[in-house]
GUMIMI-151515 format. One line per 5 residues: their letters; for each residue x, y, z of N, C-alpha, C. Coordinates in pm, whole numbers, plus 32768, in hexadecimal, padded with zeros to 4 digits. Example, Ala and Ser with C-alpha at 12.3 -4.5 7.8 and 13.67 -1.06 7.14 Angstrom:
2
as) 8527,7DC7,830C,84CE,7E3E,830C,8528,7EB6,830C ~ 8505,7F1F,82C4,8557,7F96,82CA,850A,8003,8313 $
This chain:
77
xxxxx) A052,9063,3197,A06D,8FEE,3143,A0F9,8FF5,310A ~ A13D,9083,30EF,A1A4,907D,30BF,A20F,903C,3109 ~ A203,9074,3182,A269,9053,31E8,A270,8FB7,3207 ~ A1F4,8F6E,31F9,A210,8EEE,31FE,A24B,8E98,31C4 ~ A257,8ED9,3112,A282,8E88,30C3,A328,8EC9,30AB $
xxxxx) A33C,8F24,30D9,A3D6,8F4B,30B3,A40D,8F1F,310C ~ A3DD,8F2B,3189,A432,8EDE,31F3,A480,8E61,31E9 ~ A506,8E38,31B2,A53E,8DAD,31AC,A58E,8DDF,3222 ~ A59C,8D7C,3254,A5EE,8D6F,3307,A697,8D25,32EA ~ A6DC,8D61,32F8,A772,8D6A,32B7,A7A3,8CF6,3312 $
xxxxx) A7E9,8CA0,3305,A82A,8C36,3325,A8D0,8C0F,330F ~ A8FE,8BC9,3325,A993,8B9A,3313,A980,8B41,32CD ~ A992,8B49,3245,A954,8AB4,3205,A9FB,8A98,31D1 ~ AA21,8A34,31A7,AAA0,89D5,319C,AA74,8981,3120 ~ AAC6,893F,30E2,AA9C,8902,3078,AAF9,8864,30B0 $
xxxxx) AAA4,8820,30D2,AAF5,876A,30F6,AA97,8712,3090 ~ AAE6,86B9,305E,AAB8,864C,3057,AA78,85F0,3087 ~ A9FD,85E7,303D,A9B4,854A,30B6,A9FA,84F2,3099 ~ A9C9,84A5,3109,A9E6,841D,311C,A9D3,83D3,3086 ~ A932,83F1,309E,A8A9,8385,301E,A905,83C6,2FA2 $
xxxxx) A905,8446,2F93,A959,8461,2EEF,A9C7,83F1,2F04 ~ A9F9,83D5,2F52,AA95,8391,2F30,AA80,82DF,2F35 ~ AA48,82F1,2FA1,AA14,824D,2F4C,A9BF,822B,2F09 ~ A95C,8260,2EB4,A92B,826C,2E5A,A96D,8284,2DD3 ~ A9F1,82CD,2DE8,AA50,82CF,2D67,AAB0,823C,2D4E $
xxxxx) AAB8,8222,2E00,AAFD,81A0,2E11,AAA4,8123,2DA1 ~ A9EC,8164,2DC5,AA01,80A6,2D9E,A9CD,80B9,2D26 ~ A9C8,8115,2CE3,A99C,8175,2C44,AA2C,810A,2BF7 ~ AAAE,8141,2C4A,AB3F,812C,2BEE,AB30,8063,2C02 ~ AB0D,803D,2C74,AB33,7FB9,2C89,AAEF,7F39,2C2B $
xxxxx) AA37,7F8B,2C15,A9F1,7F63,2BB3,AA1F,7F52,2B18 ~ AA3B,7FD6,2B1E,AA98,7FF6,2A53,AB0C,7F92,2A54 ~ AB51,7F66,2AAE,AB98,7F2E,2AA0,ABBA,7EC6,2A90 ~ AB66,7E77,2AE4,AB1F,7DF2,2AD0,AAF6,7DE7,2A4B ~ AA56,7E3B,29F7,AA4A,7E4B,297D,AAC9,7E4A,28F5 $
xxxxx) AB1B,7E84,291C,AB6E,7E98,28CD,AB98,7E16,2900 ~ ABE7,7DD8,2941,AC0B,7D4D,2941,ABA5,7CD4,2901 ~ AB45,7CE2,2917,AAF3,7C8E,28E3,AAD7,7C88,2886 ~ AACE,7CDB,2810,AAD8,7D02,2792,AB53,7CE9,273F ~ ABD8,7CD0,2793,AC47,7C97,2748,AC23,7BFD,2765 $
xxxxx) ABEA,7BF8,27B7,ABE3,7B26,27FE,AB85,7B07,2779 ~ AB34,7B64,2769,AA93,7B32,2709,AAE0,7B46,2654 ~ AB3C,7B90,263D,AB77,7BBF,25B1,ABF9,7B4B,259F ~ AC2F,7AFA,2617,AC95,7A9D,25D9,AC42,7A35,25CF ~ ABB3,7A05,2610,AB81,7995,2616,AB41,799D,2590 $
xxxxx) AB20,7A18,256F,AAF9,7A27,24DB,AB32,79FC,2462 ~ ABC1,7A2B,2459,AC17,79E9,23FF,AC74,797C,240F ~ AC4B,7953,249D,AC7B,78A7,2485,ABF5,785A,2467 ~ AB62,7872,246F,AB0F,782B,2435,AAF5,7804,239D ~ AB4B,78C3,2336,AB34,78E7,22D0,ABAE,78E2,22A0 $
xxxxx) AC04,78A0,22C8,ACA8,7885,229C,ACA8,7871,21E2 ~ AC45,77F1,21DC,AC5A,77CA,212D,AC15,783B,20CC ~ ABC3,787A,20F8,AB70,78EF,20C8,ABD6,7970,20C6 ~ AC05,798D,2121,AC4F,79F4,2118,ACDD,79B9,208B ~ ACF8,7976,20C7,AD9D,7921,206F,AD47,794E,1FCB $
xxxxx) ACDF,790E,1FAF,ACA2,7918,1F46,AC8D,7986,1F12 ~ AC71,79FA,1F65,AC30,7A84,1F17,ACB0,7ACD,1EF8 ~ AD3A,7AA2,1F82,ADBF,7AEB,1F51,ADF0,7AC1,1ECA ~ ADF0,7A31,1EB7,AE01,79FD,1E37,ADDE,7A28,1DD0 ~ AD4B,7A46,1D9E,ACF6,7A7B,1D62,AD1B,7B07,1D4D $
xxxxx) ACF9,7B58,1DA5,AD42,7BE3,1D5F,ADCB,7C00,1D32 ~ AE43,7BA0,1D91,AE99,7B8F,1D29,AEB9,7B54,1C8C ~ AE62,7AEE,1CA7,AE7E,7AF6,1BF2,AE11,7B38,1B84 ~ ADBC,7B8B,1BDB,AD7F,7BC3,1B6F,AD8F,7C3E,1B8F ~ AE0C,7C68,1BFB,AE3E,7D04,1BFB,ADB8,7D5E,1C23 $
xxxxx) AD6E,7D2C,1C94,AD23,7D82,1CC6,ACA2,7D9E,1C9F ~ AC91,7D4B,1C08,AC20,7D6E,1BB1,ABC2,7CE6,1BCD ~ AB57,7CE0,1C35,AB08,7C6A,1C7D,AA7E,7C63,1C38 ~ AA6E,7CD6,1BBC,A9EB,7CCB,1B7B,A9CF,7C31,1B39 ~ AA4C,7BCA,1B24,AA0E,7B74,1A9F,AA06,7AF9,1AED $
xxxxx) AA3C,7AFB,1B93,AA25,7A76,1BCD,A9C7,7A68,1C28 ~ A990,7AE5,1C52,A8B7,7ADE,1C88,A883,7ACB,1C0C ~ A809,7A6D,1C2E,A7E0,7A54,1B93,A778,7AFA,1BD4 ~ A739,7B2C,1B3D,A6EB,7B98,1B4A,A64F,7B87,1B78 ~ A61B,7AF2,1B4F,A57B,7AD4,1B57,A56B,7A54,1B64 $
xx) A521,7A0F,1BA2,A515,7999,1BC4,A4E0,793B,1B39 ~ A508,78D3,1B35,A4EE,786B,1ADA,A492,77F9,1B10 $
């Protein structure tokens, strides 16, 4: 039994790259990238929908210097 299991049979092994690893990294990078593009397409459509909202909140913390506690009201009326 010993001899069967110590026996590993010695080879020329090489270290290459597959194919599948490399296009698989190909379409890993081509995907993220797309994502990442699409996420700037989806973040300007955002603040041209929210243009007067944004203008408003820059306004707002400028004249109250950052301090936004007194213009959320705290509890509903």
């Amino acid at each position: 039994m010993l001899n069967v299991v110590a026996y590993v049979r010695y080879s020329n092994a090489s270290i290459m790259i597959d194919w599948n690893f490399i296009l698989g990294a190909l379409i890993f990078i081509i995907i993220c990238g797309i994502l990442i593009f699409q996420n700037q397409i989806w973040e300007e459509e955002d603040y041209s929908r929210n243009k007067k909202w944004y203008k408003w909140k820059d306004s707002a913390i400028k004249a109250n210097k950052g301090d936004l506690s007194g213009i959320y009201p705290t509890s509903k009326k």
